[in-house]
Backbone of each chain as ProteinMPNN parsed JSONL, in Angstrom:
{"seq_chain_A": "XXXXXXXXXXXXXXXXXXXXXXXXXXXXXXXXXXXXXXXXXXXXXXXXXXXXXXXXXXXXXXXXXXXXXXXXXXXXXXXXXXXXXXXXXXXXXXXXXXXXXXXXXXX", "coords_chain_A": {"N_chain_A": [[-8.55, -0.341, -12.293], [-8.292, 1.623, -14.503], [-5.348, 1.669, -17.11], [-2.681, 1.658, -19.28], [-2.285, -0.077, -22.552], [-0.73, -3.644, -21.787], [2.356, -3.843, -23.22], [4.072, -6.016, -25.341], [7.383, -6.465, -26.891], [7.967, -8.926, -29.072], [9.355, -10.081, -31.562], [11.439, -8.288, -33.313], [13.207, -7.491, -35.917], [13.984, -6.443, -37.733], [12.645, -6.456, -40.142], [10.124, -7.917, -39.431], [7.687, -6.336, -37.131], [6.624, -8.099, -34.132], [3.995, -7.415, -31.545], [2.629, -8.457, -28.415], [-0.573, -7.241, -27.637], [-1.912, -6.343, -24.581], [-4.735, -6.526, -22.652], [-6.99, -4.737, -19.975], [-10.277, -4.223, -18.62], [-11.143, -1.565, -19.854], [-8.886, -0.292, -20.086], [-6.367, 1.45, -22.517], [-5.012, 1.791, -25.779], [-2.526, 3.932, -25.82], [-2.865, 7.133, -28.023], [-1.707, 6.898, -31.86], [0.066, 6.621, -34.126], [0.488, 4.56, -37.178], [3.428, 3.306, -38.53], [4.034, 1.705, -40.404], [2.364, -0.847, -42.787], [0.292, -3.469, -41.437], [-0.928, -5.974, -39.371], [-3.122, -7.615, -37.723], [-3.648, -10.387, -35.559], [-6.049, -11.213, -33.568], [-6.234, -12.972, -30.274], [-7.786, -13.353, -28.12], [-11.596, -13.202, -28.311], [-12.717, -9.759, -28.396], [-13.878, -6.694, -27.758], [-14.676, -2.972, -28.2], [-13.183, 0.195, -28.217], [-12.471, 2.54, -31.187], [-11.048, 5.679, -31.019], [-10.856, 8.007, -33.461], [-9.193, 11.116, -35.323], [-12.217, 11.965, -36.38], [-14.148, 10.601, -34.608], [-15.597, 8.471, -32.463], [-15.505, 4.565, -32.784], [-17.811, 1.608, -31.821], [-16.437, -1.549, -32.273], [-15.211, -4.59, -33.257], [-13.299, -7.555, -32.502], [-12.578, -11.167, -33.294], [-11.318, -13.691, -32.381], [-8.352, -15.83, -33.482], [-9.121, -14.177, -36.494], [-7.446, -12.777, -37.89], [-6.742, -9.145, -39.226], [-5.925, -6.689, -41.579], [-4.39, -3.678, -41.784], [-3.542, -0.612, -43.118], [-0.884, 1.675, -43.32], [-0.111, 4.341, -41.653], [-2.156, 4.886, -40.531], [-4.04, 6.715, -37.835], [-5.038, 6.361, -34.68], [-6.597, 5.852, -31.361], [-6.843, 3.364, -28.754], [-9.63, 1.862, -26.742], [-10.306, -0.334, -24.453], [-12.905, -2.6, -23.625], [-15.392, -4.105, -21.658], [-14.483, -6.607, -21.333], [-11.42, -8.673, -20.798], [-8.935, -8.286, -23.639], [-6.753, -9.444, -25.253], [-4.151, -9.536, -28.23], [-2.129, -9.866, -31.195], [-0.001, -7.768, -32.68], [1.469, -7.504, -35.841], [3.791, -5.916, -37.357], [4.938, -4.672, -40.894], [7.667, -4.03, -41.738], [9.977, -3.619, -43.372], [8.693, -3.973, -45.655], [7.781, -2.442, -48.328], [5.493, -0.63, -47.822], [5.608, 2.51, -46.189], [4.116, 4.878, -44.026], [3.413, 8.329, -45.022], [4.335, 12.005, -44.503], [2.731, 12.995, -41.127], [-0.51, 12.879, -40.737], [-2.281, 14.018, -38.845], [-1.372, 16.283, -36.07], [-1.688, 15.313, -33.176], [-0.189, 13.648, -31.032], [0.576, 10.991, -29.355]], "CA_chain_A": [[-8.05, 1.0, -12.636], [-7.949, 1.844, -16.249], [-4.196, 2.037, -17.589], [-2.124, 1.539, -20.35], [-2.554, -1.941, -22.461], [0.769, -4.401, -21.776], [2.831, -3.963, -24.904], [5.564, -6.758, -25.341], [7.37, -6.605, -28.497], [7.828, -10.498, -29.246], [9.959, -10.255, -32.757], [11.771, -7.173, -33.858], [14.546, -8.006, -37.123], [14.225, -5.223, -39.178], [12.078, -7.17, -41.378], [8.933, -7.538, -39.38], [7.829, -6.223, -35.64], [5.921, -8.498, -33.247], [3.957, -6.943, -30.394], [1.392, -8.566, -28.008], [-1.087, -5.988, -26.467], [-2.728, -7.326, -23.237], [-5.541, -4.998, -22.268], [-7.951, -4.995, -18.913], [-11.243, -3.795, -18.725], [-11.215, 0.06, -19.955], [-7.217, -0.122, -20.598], [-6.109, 1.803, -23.433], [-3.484, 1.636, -26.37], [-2.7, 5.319, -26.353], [-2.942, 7.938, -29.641], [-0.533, 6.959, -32.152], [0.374, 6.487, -35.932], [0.841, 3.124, -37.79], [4.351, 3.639, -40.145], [3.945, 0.468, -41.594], [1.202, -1.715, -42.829], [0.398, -4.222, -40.046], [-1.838, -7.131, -39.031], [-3.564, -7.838, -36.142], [-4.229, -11.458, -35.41], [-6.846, -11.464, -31.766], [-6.392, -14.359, -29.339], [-9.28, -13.633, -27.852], [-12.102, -12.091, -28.558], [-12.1, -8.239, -28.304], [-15.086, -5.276, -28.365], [-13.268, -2.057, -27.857], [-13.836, 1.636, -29.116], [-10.83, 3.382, -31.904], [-10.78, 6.971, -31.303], [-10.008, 8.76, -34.779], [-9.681, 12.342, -35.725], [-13.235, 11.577, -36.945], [-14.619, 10.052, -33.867], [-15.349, 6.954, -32.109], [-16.506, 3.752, -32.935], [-17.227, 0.876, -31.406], [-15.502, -2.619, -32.555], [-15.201, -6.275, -32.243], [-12.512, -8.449, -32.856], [-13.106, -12.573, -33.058], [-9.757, -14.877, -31.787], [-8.261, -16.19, -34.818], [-9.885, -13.75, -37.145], [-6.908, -11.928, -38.546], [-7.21, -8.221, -39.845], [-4.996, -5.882, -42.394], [-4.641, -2.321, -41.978], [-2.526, 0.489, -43.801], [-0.063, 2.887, -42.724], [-0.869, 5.724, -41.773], [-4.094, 4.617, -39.723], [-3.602, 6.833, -36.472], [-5.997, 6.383, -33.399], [-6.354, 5.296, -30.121], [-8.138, 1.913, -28.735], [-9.915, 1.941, -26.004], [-10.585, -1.543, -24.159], [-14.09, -2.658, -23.389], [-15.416, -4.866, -20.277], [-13.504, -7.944, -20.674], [-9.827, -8.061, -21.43], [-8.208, -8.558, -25.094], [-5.443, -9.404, -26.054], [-3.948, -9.446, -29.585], [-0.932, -9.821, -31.309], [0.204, -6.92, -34.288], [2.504, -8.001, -36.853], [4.247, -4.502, -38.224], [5.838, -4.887, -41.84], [8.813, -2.497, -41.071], [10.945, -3.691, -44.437], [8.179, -3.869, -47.094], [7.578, -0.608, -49.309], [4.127, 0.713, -47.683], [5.687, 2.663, -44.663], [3.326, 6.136, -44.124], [4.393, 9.485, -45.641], [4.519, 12.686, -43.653], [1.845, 12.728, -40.485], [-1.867, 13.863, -41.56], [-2.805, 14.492, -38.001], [-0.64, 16.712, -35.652], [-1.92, 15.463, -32.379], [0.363, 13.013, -31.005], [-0.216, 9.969, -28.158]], "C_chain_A": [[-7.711, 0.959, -14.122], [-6.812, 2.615, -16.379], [-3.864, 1.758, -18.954], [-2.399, 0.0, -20.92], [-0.797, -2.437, -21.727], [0.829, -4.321, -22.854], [3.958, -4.644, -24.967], [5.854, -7.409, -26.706], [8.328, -8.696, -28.67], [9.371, -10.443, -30.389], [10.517, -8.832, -33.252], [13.146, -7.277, -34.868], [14.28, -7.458, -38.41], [13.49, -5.366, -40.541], [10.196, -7.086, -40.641], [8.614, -6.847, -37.486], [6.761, -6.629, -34.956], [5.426, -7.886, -31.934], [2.649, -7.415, -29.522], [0.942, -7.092, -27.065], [-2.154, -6.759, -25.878], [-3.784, -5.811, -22.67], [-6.461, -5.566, -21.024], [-8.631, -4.413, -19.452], [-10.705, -2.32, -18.962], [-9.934, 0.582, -20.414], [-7.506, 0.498, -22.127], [-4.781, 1.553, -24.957], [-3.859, 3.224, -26.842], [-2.726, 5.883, -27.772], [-1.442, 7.382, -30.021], [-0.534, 6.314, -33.523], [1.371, 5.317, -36.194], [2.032, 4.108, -39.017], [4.461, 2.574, -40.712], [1.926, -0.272, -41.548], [1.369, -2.925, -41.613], [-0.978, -5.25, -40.609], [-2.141, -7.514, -37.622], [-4.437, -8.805, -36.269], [-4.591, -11.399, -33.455], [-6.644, -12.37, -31.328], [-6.937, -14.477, -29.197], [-9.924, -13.04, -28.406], [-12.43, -10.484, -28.028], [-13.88, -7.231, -28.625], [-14.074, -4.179, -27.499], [-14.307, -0.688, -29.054], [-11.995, 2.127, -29.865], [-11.585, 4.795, -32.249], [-9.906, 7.244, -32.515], [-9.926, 10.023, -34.649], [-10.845, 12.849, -35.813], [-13.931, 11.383, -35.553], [-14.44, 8.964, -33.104], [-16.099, 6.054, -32.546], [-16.121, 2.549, -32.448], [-16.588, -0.655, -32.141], [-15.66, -3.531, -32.208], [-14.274, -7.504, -32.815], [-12.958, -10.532, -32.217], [-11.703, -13.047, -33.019], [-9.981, -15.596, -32.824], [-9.212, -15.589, -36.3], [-9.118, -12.367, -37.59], [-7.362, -10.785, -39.491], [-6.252, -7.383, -40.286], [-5.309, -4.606, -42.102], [-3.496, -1.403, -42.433], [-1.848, 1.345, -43.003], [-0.298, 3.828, -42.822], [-1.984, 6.44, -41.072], [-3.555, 5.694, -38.016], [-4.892, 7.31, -35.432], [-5.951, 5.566, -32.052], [-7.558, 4.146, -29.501], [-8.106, 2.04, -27.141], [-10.656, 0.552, -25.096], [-12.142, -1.509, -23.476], [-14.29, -3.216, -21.875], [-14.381, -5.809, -20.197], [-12.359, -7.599, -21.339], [-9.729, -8.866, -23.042], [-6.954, -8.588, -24.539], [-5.124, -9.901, -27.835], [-2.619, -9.447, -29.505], [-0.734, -9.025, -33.137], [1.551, -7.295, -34.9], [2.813, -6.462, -37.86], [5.402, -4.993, -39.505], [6.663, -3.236, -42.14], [9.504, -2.588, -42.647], [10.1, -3.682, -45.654], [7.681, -2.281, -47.719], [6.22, 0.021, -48.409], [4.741, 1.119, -46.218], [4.696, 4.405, -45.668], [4.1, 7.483, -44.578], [4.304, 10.337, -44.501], [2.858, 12.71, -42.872], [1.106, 13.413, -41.029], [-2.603, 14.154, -40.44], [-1.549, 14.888, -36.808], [-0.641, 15.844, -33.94], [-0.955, 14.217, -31.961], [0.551, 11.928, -29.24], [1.011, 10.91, -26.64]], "O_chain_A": [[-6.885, 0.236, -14.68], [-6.779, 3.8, -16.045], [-4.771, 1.625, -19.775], [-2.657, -0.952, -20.183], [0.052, -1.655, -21.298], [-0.091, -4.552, -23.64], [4.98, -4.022, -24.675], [5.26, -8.244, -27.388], [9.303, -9.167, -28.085], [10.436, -10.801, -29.887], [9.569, -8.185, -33.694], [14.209, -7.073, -34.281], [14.324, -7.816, -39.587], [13.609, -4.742, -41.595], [9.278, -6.437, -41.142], [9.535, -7.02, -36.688], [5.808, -5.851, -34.939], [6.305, -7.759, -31.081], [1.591, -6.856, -29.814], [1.542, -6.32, -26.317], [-2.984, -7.519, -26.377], [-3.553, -4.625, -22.435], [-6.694, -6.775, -21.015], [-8.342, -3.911, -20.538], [-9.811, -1.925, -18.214], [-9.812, 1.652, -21.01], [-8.489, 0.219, -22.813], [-3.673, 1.076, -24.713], [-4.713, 3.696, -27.593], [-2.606, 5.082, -28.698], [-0.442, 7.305, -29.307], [-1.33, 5.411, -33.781], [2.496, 5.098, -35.743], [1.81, 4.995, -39.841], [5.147, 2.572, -41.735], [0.93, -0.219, -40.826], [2.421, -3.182, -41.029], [-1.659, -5.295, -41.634], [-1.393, -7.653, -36.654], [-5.56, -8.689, -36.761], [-3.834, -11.491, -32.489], [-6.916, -13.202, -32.194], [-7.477, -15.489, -29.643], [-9.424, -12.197, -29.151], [-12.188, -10.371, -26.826], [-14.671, -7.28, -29.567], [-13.203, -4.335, -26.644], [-15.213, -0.606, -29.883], [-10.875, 2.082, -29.356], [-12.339, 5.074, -33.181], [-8.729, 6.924, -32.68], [-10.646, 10.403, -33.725], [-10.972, 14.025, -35.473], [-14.48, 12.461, -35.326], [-13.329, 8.447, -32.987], [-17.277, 6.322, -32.785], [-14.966, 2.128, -32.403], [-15.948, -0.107, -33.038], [-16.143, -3.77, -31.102], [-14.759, -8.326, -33.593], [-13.426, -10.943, -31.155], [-10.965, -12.573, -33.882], [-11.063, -16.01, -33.238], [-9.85, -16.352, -37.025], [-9.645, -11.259, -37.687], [-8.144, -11.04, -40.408], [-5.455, -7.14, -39.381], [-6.5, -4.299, -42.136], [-2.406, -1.647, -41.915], [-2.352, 1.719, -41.943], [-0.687, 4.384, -43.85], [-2.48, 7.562, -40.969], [-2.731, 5.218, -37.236], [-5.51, 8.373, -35.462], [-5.155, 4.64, -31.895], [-8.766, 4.118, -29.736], [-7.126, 2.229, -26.421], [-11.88, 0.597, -25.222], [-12.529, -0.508, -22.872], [-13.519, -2.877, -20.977], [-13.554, -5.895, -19.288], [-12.166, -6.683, -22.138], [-10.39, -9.839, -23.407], [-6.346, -7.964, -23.669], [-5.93, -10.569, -28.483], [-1.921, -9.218, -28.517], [-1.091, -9.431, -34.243], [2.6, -7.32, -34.255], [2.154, -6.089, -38.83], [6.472, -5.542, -39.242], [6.412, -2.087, -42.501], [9.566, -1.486, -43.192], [10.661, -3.406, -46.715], [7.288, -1.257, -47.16], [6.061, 1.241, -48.426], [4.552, 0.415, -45.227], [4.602, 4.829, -46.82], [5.321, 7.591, -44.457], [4.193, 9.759, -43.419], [1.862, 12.528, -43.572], [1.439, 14.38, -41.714], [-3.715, 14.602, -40.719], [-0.758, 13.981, -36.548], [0.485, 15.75, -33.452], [-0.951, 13.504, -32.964], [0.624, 12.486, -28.145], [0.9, 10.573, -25.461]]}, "seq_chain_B": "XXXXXXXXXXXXXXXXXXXXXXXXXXXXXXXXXXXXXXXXXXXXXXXXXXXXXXXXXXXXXXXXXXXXXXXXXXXXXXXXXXXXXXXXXXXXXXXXXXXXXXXXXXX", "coords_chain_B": {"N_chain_B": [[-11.852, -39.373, -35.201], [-8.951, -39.36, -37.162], [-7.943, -36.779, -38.985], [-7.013, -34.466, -41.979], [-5.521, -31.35, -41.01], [-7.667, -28.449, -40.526], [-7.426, -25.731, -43.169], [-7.655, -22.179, -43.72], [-7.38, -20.05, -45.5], [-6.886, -16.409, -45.361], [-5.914, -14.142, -45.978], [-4.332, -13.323, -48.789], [-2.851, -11.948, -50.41], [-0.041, -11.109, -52.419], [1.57, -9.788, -50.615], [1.832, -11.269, -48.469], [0.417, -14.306, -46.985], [-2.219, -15.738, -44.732], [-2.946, -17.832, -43.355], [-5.338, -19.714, -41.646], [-4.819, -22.811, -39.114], [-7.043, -25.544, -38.145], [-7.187, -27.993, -36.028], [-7.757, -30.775, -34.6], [-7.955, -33.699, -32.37], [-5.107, -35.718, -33.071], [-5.313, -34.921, -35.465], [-3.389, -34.027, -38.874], [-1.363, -31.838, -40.449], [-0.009, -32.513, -43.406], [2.858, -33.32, -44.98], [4.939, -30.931, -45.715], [6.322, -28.392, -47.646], [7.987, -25.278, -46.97], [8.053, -22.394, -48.958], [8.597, -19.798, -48.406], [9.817, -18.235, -45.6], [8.213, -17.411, -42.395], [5.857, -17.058, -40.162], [4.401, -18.003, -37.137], [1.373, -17.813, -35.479], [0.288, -19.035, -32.153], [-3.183, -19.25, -31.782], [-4.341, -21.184, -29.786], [-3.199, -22.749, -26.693], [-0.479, -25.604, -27.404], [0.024, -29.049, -28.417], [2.084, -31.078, -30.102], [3.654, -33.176, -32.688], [6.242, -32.445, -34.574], [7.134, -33.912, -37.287], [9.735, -34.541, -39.154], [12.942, -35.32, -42.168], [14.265, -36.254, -40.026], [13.481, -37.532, -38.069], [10.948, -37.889, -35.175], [9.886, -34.804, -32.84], [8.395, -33.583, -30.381], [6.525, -31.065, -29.39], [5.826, -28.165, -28.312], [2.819, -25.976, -28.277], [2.173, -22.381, -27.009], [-0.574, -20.528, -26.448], [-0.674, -16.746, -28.123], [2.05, -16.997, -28.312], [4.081, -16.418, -30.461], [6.073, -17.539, -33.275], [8.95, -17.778, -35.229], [10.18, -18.826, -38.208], [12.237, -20.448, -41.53], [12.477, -19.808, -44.44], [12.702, -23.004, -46.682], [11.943, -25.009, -44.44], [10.954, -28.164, -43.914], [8.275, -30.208, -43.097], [6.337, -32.2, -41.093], [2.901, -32.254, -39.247], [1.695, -33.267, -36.039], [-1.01, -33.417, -34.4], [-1.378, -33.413, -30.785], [-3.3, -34.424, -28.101], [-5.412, -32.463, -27.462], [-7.628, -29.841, -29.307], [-6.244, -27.239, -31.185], [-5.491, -24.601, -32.775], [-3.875, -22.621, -34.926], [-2.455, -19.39, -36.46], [-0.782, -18.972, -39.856], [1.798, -16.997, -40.828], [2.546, -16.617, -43.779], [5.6, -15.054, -45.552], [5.555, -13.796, -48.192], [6.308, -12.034, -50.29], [8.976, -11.287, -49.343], [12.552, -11.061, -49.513], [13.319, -13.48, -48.803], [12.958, -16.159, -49.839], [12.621, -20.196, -50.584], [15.321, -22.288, -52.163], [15.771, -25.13, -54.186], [14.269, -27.924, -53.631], [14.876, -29.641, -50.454], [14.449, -32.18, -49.494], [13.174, -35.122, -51.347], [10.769, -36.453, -50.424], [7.242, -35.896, -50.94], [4.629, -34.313, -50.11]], "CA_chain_B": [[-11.234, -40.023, -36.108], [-7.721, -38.566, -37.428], [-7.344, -36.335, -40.543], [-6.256, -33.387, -42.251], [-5.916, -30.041, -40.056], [-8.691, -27.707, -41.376], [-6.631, -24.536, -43.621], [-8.637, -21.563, -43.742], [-6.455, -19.3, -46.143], [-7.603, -15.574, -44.542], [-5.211, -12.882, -46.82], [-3.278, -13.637, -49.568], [-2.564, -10.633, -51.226], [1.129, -11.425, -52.881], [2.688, -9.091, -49.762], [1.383, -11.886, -47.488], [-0.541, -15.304, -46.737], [-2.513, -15.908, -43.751], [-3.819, -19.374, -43.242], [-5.806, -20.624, -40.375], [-5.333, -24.26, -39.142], [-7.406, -25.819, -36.88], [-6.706, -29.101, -35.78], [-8.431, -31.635, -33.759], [-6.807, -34.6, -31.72], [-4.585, -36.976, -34.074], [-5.162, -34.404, -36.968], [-2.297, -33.836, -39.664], [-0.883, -30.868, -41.72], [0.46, -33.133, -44.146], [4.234, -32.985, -45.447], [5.463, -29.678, -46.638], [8.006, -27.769, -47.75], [7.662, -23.891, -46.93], [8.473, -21.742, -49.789], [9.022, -18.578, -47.379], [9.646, -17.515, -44.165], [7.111, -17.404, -41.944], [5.703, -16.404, -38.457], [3.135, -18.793, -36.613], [1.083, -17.244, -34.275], [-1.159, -20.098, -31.813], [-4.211, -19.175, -30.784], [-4.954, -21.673, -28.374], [-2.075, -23.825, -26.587], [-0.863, -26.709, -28.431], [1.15, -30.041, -27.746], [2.174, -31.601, -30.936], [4.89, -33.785, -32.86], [6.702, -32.248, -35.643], [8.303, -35.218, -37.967], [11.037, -34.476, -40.374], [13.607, -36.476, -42.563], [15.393, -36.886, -39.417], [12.87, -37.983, -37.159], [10.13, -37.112, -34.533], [10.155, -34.52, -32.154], [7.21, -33.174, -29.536], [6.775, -29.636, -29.229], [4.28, -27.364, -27.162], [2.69, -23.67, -28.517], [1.432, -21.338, -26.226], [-1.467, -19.276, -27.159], [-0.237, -15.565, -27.493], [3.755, -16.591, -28.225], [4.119, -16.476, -31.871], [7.753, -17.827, -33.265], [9.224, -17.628, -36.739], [10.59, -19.971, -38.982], [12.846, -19.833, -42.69], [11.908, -21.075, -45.867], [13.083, -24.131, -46.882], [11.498, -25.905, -43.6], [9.96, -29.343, -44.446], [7.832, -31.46, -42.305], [4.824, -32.913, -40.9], [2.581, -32.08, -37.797], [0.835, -34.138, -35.52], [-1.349, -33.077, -33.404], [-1.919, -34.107, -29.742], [-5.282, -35.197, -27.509], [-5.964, -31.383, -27.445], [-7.721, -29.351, -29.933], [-5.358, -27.068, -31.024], [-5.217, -23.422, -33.877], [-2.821, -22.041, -35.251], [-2.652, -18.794, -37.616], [0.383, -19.281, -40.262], [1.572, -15.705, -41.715], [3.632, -16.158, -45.088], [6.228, -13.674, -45.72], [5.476, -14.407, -49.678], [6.948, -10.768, -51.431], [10.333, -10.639, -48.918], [13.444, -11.925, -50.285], [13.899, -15.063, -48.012], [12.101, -17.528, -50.76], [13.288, -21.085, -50.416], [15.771, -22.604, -52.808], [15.502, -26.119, -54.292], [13.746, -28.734, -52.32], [15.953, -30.839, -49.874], [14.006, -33.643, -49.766], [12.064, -35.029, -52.517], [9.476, -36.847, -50.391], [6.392, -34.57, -51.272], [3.278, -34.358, -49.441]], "C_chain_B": [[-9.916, -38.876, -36.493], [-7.592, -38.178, -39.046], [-6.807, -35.308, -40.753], [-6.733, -32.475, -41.638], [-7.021, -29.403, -41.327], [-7.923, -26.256, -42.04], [-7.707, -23.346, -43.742], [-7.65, -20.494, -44.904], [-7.551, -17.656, -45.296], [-7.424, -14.305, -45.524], [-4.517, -13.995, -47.555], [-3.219, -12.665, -50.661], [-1.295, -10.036, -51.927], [2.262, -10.855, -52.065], [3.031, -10.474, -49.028], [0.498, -12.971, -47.396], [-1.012, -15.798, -45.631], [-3.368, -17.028, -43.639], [-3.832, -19.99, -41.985], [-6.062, -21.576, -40.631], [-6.016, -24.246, -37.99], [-7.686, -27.73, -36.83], [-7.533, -29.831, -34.542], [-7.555, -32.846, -33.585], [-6.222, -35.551, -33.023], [-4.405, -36.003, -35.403], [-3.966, -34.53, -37.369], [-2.609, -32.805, -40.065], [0.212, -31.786, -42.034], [2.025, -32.767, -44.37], [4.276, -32.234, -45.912], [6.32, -29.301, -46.682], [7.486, -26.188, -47.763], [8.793, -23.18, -47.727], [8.893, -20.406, -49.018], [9.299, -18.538, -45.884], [8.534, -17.272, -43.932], [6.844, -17.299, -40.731], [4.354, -17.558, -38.197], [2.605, -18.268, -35.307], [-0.08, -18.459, -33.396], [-2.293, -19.041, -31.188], [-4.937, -19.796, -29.531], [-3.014, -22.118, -28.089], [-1.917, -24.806, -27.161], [0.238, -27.6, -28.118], [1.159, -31.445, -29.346], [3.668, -32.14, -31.469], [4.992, -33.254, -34.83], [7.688, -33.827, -36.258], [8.984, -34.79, -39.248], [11.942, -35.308, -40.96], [14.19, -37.327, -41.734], [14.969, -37.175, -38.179], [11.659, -37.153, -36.389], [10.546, -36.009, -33.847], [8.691, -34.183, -31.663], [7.722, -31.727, -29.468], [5.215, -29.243, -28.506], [4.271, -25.822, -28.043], [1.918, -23.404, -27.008], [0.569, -19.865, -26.853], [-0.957, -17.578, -26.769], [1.529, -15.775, -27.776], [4.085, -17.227, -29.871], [5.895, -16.651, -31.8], [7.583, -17.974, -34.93], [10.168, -18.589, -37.016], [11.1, -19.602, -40.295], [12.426, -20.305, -43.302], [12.79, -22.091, -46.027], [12.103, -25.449, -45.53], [10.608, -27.14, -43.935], [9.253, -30.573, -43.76], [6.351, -31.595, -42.398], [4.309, -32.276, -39.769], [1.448, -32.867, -37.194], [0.17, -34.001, -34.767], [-1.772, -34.398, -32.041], [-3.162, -34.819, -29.244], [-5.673, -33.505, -27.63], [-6.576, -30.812, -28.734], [-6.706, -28.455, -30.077], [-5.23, -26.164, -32.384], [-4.425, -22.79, -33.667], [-2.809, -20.688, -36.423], [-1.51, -18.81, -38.254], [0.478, -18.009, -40.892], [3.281, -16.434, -42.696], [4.455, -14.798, -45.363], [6.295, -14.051, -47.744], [6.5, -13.493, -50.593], [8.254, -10.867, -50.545], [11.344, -11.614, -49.617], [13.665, -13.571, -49.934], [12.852, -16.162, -49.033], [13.355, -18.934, -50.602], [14.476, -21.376, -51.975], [15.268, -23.995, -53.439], [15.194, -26.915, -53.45], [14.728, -29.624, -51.974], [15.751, -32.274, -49.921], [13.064, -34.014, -50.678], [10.84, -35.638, -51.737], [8.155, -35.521, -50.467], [4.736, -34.994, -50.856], [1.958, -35.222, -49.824]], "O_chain_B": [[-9.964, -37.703, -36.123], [-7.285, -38.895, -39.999], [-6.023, -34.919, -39.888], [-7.947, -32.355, -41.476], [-7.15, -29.717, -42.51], [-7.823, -25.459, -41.108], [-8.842, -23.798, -43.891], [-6.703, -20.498, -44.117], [-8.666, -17.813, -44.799], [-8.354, -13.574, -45.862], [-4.214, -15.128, -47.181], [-3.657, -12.886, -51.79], [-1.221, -8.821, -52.111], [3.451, -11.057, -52.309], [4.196, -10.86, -48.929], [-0.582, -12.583, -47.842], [-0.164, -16.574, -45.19], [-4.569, -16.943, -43.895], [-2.935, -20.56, -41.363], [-6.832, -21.949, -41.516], [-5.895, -23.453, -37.056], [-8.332, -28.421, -37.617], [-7.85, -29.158, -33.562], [-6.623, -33.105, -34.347], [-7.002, -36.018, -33.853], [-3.543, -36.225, -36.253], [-3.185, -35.062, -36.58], [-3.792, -32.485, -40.182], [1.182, -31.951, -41.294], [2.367, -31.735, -43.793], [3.626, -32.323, -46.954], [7.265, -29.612, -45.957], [6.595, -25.89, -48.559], [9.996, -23.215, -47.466], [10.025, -20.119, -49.408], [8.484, -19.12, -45.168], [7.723, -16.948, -44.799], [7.83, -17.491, -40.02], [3.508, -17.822, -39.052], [3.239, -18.272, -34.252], [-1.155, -18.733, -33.93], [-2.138, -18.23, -30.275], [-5.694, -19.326, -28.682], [-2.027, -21.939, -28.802], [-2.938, -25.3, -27.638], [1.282, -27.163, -27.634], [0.403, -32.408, -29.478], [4.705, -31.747, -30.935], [4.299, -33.504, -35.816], [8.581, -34.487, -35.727], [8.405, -34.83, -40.334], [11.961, -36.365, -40.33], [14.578, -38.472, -41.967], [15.736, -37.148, -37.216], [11.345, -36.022, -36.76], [11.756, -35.866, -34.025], [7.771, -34.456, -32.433], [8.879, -31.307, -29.482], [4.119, -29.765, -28.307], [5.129, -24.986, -28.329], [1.305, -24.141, -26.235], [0.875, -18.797, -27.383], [-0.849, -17.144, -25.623], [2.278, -14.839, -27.495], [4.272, -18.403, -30.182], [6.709, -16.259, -30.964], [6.593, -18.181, -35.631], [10.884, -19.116, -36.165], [10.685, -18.498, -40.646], [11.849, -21.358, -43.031], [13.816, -21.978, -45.356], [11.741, -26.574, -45.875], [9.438, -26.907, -44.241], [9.642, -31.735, -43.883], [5.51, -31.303, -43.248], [5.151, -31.648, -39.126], [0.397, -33.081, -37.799], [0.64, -34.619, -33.813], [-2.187, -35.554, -32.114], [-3.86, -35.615, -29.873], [-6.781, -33.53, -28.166], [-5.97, -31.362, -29.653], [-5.919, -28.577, -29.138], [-4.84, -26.856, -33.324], [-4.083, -22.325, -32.58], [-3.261, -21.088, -37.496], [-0.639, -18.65, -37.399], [-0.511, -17.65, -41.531], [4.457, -16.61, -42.378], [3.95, -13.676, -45.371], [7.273, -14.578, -48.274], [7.299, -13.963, -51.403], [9.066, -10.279, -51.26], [11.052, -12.683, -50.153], [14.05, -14.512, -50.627], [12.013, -16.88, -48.488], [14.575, -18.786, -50.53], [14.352, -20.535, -52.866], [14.066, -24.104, -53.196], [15.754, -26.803, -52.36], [15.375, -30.294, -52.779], [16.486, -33.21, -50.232], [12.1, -33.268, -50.852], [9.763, -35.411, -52.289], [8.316, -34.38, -50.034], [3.976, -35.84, -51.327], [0.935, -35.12, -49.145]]}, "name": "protein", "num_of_chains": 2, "seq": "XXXXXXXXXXXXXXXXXXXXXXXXXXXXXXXXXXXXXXXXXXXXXXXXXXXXXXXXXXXXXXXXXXXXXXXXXXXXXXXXXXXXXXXXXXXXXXXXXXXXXXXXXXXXXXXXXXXXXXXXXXXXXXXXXXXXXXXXXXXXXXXXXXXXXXXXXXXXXXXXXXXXXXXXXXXXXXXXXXXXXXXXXXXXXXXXXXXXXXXXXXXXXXXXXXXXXX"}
């Protein structure tokens, strides 16, 4: 049954915020807007679709094959056949958090 | 045969430093002293002996349970019979930078 991913926040100290997301086949990480810059280091490997404003496309994350993305980024991931998991590293205390939202629609 | 873990540096972009080890049985990450704070995330499981001024100890990761650490920290690592990666995230730009080194032995 395609649900929500598991989201378990690991590290949260005002400085940075740890969260593994555990996904099944077809699982989702609903719509929703990055306020900080982040990092997302894969465990495993990962193919997956990110709904944007824009569209979809599909994706492929490699285990141990850390990736940077900006604040601000807001879309929704959609899990493929096999499961992912990942772990996002949110920088909550350094200067790039996102300005006011640039898409209304909200997860 | 036993040598140095393999470093992969991934980001280093003065917010942040992301350096993949990967380690094979007996390997080393040599003596260091960590200039920042820092988050270690494993990618696989891992069963290794940290050694410091003040002796051995054995420790276990679990792929998926990332743990953080302060600057100043200064040791060695040893790896087990297992293979065994690790991704290391530097907190390089936040304030927590180490102070003078505690111990002078130096890598």
């Amino acid at each position: 049954m395609n649900g929500e991913a598991r989201a378990t926040v690991q590290v949260d100290d005002g400085g940075i915020r740890v969260t593994r997301y555990e996904l099944g086949p077809g699982d989702r990480v609903a719509w929703h807007r990055h306020e900080h810059d982040y990092l997302v280091v894969p465990i495993t490997d990962g193919t997956f679709e990110v709904v944007t404003a824009d569209g979809r496309s599909a994706q492929r994350a490699t285990a141990g094959e850390p990736y940077r993305r900006g604040a601000g980024a807001e879309h929704e991931l959609v899990n493929g056949e096999q499961p992912y998991t990942f772990i996002e590293i949110e920088f909550v205390s350094s200067a790039s958090t996102a300005s006011a939202p640039t898409h209304p629609r909200s997860s």
